[in-house]
N, C-alpha and C positions, 0 to 999 in steps of 0.2 A: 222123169227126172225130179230130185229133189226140189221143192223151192225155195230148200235154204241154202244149197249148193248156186242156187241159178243168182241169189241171191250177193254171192260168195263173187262169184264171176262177175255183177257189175262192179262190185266194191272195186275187186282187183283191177279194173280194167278204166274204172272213173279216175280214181287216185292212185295214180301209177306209182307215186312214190311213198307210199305209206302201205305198210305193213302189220299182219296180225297173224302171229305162229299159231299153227295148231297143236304144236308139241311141246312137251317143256322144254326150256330153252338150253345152251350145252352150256359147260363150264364155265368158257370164257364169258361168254354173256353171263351167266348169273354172276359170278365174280365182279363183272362190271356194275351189274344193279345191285349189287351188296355193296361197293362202293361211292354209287350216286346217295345212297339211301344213309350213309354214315356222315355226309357233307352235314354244313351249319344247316340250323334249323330255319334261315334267314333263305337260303337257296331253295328254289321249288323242286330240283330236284331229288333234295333229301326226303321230298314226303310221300310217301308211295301211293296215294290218290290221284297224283299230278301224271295226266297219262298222256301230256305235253298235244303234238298235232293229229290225235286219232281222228279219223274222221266220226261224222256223226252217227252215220247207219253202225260201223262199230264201237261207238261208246253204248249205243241202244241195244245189242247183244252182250252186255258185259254187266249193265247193270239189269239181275234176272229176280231178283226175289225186292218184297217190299221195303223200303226202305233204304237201298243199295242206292249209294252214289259217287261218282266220280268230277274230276274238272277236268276240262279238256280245253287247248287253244281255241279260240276264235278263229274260225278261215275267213269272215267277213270284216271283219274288226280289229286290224293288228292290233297288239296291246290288250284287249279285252280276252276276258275266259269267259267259258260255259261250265254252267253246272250241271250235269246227265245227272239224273235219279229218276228212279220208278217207285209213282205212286197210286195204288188203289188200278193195278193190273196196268198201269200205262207211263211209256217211259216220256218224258220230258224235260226240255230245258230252258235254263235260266242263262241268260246273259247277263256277265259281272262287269261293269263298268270299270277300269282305270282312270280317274282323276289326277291332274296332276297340278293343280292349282285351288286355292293357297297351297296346298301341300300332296305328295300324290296319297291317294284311299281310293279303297277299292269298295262298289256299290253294288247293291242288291234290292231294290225295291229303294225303299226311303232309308234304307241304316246303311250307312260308312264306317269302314275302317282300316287302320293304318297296315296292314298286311291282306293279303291272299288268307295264310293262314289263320290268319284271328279271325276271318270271315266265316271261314270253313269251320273252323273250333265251334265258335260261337253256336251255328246253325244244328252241327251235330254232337253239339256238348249238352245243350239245351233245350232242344225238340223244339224249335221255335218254327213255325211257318216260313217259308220261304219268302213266299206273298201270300196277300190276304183272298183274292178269289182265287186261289190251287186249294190252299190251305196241305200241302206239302209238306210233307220233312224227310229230313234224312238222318239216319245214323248208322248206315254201316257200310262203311268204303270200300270200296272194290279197286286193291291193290293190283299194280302192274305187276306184270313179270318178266318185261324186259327193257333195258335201260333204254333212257330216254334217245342215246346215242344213238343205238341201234334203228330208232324209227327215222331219223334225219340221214341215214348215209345210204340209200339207196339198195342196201343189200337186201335180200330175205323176201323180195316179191315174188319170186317163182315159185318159192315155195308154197308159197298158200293159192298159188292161180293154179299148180299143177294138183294138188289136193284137191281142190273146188274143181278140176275138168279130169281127175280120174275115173274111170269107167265103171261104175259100183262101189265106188268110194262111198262113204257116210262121213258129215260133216261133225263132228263131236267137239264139242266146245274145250274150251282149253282150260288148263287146270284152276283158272280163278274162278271158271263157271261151274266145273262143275259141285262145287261145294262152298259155303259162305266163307268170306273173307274173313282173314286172320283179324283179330279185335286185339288185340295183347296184352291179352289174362286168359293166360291158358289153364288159370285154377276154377275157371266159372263153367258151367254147365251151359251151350246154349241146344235149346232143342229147336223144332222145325223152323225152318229161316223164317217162313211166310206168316206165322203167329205172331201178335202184338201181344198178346194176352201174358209173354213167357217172362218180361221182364227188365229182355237184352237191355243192355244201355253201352253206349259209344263211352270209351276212356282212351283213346290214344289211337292218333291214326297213323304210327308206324308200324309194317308188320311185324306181329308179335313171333313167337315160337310156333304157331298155328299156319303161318303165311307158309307161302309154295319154299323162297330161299331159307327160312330158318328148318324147314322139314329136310332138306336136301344137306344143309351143313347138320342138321343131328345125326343123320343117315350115316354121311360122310365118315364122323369122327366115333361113331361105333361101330363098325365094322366086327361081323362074331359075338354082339352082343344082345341082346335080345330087350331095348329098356324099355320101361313104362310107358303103354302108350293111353291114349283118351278115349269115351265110349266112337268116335270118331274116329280112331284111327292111326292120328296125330302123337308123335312124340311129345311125352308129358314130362316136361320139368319142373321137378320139385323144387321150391320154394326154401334160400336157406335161412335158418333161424341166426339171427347176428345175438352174439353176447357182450361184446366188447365195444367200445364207444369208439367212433371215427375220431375223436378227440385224443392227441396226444401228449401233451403240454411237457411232460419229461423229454420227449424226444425234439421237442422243437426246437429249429434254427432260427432264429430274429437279425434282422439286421438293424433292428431298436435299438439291444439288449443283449446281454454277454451270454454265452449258455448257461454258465448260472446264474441266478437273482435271486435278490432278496424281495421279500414282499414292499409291493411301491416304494421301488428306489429312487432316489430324489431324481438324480439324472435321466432316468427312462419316463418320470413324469413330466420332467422339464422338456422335454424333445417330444412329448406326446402334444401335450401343451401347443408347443408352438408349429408341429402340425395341424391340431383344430383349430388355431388363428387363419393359418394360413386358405386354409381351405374351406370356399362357399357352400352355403345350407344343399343347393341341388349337387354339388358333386357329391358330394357326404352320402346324402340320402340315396344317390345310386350305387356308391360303394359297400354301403350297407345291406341293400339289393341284392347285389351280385352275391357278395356272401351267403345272405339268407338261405337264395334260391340253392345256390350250390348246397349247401347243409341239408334243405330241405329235399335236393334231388328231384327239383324242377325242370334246371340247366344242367343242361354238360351227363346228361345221364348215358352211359355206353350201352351196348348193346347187352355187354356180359353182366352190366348190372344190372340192367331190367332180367337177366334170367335169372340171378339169382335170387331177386327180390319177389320176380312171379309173376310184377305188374312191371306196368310200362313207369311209373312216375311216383314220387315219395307220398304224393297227397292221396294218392289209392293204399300204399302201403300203409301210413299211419293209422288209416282205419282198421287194420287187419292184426291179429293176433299176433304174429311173427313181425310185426310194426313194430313192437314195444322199444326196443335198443333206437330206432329214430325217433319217437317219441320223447324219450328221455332224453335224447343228444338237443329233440328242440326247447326241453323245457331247460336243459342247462345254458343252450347260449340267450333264451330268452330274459334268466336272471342274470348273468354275467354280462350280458349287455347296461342290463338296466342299474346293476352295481356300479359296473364301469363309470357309467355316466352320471351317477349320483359322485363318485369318486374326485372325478376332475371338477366339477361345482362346488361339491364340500373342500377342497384341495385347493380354491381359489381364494388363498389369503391374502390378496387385494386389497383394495376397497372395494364398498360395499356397489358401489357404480360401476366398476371391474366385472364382478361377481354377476351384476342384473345384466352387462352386454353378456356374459358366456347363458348366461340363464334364455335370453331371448334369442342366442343364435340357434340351443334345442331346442326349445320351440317351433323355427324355420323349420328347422330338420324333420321334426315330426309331422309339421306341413306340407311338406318334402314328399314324404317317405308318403302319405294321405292322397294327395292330389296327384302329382308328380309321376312317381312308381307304381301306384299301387298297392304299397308293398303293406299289405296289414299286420301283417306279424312284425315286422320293425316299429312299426308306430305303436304298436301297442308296448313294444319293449322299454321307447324313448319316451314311451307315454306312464311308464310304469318308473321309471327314474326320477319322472318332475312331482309323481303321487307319493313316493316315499316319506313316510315321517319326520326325515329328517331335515329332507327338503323343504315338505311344502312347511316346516317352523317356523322357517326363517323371515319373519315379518320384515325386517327392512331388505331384505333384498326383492322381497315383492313389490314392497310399498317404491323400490326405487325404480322395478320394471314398470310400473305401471307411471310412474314420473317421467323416465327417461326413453323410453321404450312402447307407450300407450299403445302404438297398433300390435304389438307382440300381445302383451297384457289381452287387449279384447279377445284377439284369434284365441289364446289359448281359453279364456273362461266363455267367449262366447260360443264356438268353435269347437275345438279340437276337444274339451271334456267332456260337452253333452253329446257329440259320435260316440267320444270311446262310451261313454256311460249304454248311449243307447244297441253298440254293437254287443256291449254285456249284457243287457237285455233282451235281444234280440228283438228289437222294433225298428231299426235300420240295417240296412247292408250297403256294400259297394257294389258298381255295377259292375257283372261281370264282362264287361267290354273293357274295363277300364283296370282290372284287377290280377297281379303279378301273382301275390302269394294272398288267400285269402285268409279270416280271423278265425284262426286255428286253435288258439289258449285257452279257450277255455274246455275245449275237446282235449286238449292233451292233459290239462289238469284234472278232467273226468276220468279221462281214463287210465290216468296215472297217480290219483289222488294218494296213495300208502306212501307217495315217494316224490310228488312234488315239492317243492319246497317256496319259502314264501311267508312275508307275515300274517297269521292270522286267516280268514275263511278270504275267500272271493269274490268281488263282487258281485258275481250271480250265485253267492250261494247262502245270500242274505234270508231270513227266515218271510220278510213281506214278497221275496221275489216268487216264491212256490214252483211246483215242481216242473209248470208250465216253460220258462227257460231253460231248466234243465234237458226237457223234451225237445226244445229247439233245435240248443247247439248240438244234440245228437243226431238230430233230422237233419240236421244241414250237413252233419260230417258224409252222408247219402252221398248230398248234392257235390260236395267238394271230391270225393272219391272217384267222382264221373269224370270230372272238368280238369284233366291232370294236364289233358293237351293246352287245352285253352289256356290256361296259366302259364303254360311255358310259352306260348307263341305269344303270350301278351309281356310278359317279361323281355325275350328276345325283341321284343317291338322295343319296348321300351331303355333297352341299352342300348340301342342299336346304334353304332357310329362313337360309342361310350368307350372312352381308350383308360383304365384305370393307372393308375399309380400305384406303384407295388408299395410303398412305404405310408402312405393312407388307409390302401386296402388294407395291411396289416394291423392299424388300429383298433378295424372292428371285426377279427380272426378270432372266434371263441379261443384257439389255445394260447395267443396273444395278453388276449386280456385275463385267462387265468395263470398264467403266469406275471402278469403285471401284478395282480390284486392277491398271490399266495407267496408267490415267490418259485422256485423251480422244484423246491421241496412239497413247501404246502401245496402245491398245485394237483401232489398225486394223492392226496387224503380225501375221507370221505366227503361225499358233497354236501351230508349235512353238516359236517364238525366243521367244513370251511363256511359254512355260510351264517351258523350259530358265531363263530367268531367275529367275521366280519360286519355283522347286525352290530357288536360294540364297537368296532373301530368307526362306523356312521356315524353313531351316537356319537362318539367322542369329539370326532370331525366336528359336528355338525354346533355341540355345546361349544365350542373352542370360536368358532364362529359368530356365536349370537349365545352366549348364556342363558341360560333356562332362570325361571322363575320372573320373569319382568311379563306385561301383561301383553298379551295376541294382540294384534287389532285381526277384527272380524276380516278373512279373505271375501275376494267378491263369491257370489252365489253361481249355478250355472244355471 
C-alpha cells in the first residue's frame, strides 16, 4: 500500500470534519472562492493564503517547494494562526500570536503588528526571518482552491476517504501542488521553484492570472480560441498600454462647484476655505490618503484591473514601461496638490496671524500625512507647497508662525525639512511596517524627466548630490515594485474604521482642484501652458501679500 494513501486515511479519519479535494473543485465552488477572494482586503478571507482550519499534516503536503507558505487556524489556540512554510527541505511552523491589549496586533517572534496581513506582507515582502534560530523565510504562497465555506460545512469528506481507500488508486496531489503558486505578474519568467539563485520575489499575494480560478475563468470565456499561453502552460494576458489620463476635469460633477467654472472662483474658494477650517490636521491627512492610494492603485484595485495592468498593484506598474500614463497621472496630482495648497495660503488675505494659523495647520497635515498614514507621497506634495518661492517669501508670516505657533515652527525646520531633505537624498527612509504609499517622486521625475514639470532642477539633481542618489532612488524603485502588497495592507490598516466625507474627500480629487485653479476650460490645456501660467498668478498672489523689495530676515536653518 502507498504511504501516502495510508497517510491520507489517518488525516481522513483524525479530522473528520475537515476536508482536502483531490480534484479541481466544480463550478459552484470556484465561483464561491472567486467570491470570498473579491471581499475587503481587511477580511481574511479575501486573501488566498488564508486556508482557514486545515489541519496541520495537510498544510505540510501543500506547502512542496522552498520557500512556499501558507496560514492556517490554530486548533490549540482559538484566536491565534500558524504559519506552514518549508524551509531548506523541511516544512514548519510558526505560531502568530493575537493580542488584544492596549490594542489587538498580531505577533511573531518579537515584531507586532496591527493586521494578519501586514504581518504576512511584511515577512514575504521583505525576506526577513521569521525567527532568528530557523533563520526562515517565505515568499511564495500556496493559494487555496477551495472556499473557506466549503472546509466548515461538513461536506466533501468521503470524497477524499474514498480516493485514499480505493484499490490501486494513486494519490496525486491537487492542482496547487502540482505546480508553483500563482504570484500575480504573469509577465515574469519564473523557472524551477526550488532555485534561490532565479531571482523570484513575492509582489502580491492575491492570485494572479497564473492561479487555478483565474486559469479556469480564461478557459471559460475563450471557448474556440486558441490564446496566448506561458513557457508553462498558463494563459498569458497581455498587458494593456493606457494613453489617456484617468483624470477628467471636463467631465467632472462637483457638488462645490457649477459644471462650469472660471478659474478660482471667489465662491468655490470661499467654501473650500471654510471646509479646511472646519476639518482637523488627522482627518485631512487620511483624506488625502485615500485619494492618493486610489490614484496610485494601491486600494480598491479589481481584479480586471490588475489584468490589464499585468501586475497586481500600481507601485509594480510605475516601474514598468507601459507605467508611463500612471506615472504621469502621479506626477500631475502631485503638482496640483502642491499648487493647490500654495493657492489657499497665498489666497489668505487676512492678517498676517490669520495667514500663520492656516500656515501651521499644513504643517499638521504634513505631520499627518509622515507619522500618521504613512503616506509619503502626500507629504512630500504638502511638503512641496510650504517650499515654493512664493511661499517660503513671506517673512512675516513666518516670523508670526514661529511667534504664534512655536511648536508648528520647530516640527517644521526641525523635523519635517531635514526627512524630506534626507528622503531626497536617500540617507533615510520610512519603515516599511509603518508605510501606506512609499517616496515615489523622485523616481517618477527620473523617469519622466522630458515632461515633468516644476520649477527648476530637483532636489536630488543638485550638481554636489552626484550620481550616487540618482542610483538610489532607482535601486529602491526594485524594492517598492516587490512590496505592492504590503502597502496596501498597510494602508487598509491604516483607514480602517475611517468613514470619509464626500465633500472634504472632494477637496483633494486631482480633477477637483484642476478645475478649481484652470477653470473648466483651462483645465483641458496643456500641462505645461497651465502651469507656466499659473507660476505668474503665485507670484502675483504672493507680491500682493508681502511686496518684494523690503529686506528677508534670514529663515531658521535645518
Amino acid at each position: 500500500t502507498d504511504p501516502r494513501c495510508l497517510l491520507w486515511v489517518c488525516v481522513c479519519e483524525w479530522f473528520s470534519k475537515e476536508k482536502f479535494w483531490l480534484e479541481p473543485p466544480s463550478d459552484k465552488l470556484r465561483k464561491q472562492l472567486e467570491e470570498e477572494l473579491k471581499l475587503s482586503g481587511s477580511n481574511l478571507k479575501s486573501h488566498a493564503w488564508y486556508h482557514g482550519p486545515v489541519p496541520w499534516e495537510v498544510s505540510e503536503s501543500l506547502v512542496v517547494n522552498h520557500g512556499d507558505f501558507l496560514v492556517r487556524d490554530s486548533r490549540s489556540s482559538r484566536g491565534d494562526f500558524v504559519l506552514t512554510g518549508r524551509w531548506e527541505q523541511e516544512a514548519l511552523h510558526f505560531v502568530i500570536r493575537r493580542t488584544a491589549a492596549p490594542r489587538v496586533q498580531y505577533r511573531l517572534e518579537g515584531e507586532a503588528f496591527d493586521s494578519l496581513p501586514a504581518l504576512v506582507h511584511f515577512y514575504a515582502g521583505s525576506r526577513a526571518a521569521l525567527t532568528r534560530w530557523t533563520g526562515a523565510q517565505i515568499h511564495r504562497p500556496v493559494n487555496r482552491t477551495l472556499p473557506l465555506g466549503h472546509l466548515e460545512d461538513g461536506s466533501g469528506e468521503e470524497k477524499v476517504s474514498s480516493a485514499c481507500r480505493s484499490p490501486g488508486s494513486s494519490v496525486a496531489p491537487p492542482p496547487s501542488l502540482s505546480g508553483r503558486p500563482g504570484t500575480g505578474s504573469p509577465h515574469l519568467d519564473r523557472g524551477s521553484p526550488s532555485s534561490e539563485d532565479q531571482g523570484s520575489c513575492y509582489t502580491e499575494l492575491y492570485p494572479g492570472p497564473r492561479s487555478y480560478v483565474e486559469r479556469l475563468r480564461a478557459e471559460d470565456g475563450s471557448a474556440g480560441i486558441d490564446p496566448p499561453r506561458a513557457e508553462d502552460g498558463n494563459v498569458y494576458s497581455a498587458p494593456v498600454v493606457e494613453t489617456v489620463s484617468s483624470f477628467k476635469p471636463g467631465g467632472y460633477r462637483s457638488r462645490l462647484m457649477p459644471g462650469e467654472n472660471k478659474p478660482l472662483e471667489v465662491g468655490v474658494l470661499r467654501r473650500v476655505k471654510e471646509l479646511l477650517a472646519e476639518v482637523d490636521p488627522r482627518t485631512a491627512a487620511k483624506h488625502i490618503t485615500k485619494a492618493d492610494c486610489m490614484v496610485a492603485r494601491i486600494l480598491e484595485v479589481t481584479p480586471e484591473e490588475q489584468r490589464m495592468m499585468g501586475v497586481s498593484s500600481g507601485m509594480e506598474l510605475l516601474t514598468l514601461p507601459h507605467g508611463q500614463q500612471l506615472r504621469l497621472d502621479l506626477l500631475e496630482r502631485f503638482h496640483t496638490m502642491a499648487t493647490t495648497l500654495a493657492v489657499h495660503l497665498l489666497g489668505c488675505t487676512g492678517t498676517t496671524e490669520e495667514r500663520a494659523g492656516l500656515l501651521h495647520k499644513i504643517i499638521q497635515i504634513a505631520a499627518e500625512l509622515k507619522s500618521t498614514t504613512g503616506n509619503m507621497f502626500g507629504f512630500t506634495a504638502v511638503m512641496r507647497a510650504l517650499e515654493l518661492p512664493q511661499v517660503s517669501r513671506l517673512e512675516h508670516t513666518w516670523t508670526a508662525l514661529r511667534q504664534r505657533h512655536t511648536e508648528g515652527a520647530v516640527l517644521y525646520e526641525k523635523t519635517l525639512r531635514p526627512f524630506m531633505k534626507s528622503l531626497n537624498d536617500g540617507r533615510e527612509s520610512c519603515p516599511l511596517s509603518n508605510t501606506s504609499f512609499p517616496h515615489v517622486t523622485p523616481l517618477l521625475a527620473l523617469l519622466e524627466k522630458s515632461v515633468a514639470v516644476g520649477e527648476g532642477a530637483e532636489p536630488w539633481e543638485a550638481a554636489e548630490v552626484g550620481v550616487d542618489v540618482v542610483m538610489f532612488h532607482l535601486g529602491a524603485a526594485r524594492t517598492i515594485a516587490q512590496l505592492g502588497g504590503i502597502y496596501r495592507s498597510n494602508a487598509e490598516s491604516k483607514l480602517q474604521g475611517f468613514k470619509e466625507q464626500p465633500e472634504v474627500l472632494e477637496l483633494f480629487l486631482t480633477d477637483f482642484q484642476m478645475r478649481l485653479l484652470w477653470g473648466s476650460r483651462g483645465a483641458e490645456e496643456s500641462q505645461a501652458l497651465r502651469y507656466a501660467k499659473f507660476d505668474q498668478v503665485l507670484t502675483a498672489l504672493s507680491a500682493r501679500l508681502e511686496p518684494p523689495g523690503r529686506r528677508r530676515g534670514p529663515r531658521p536653518s535645518s
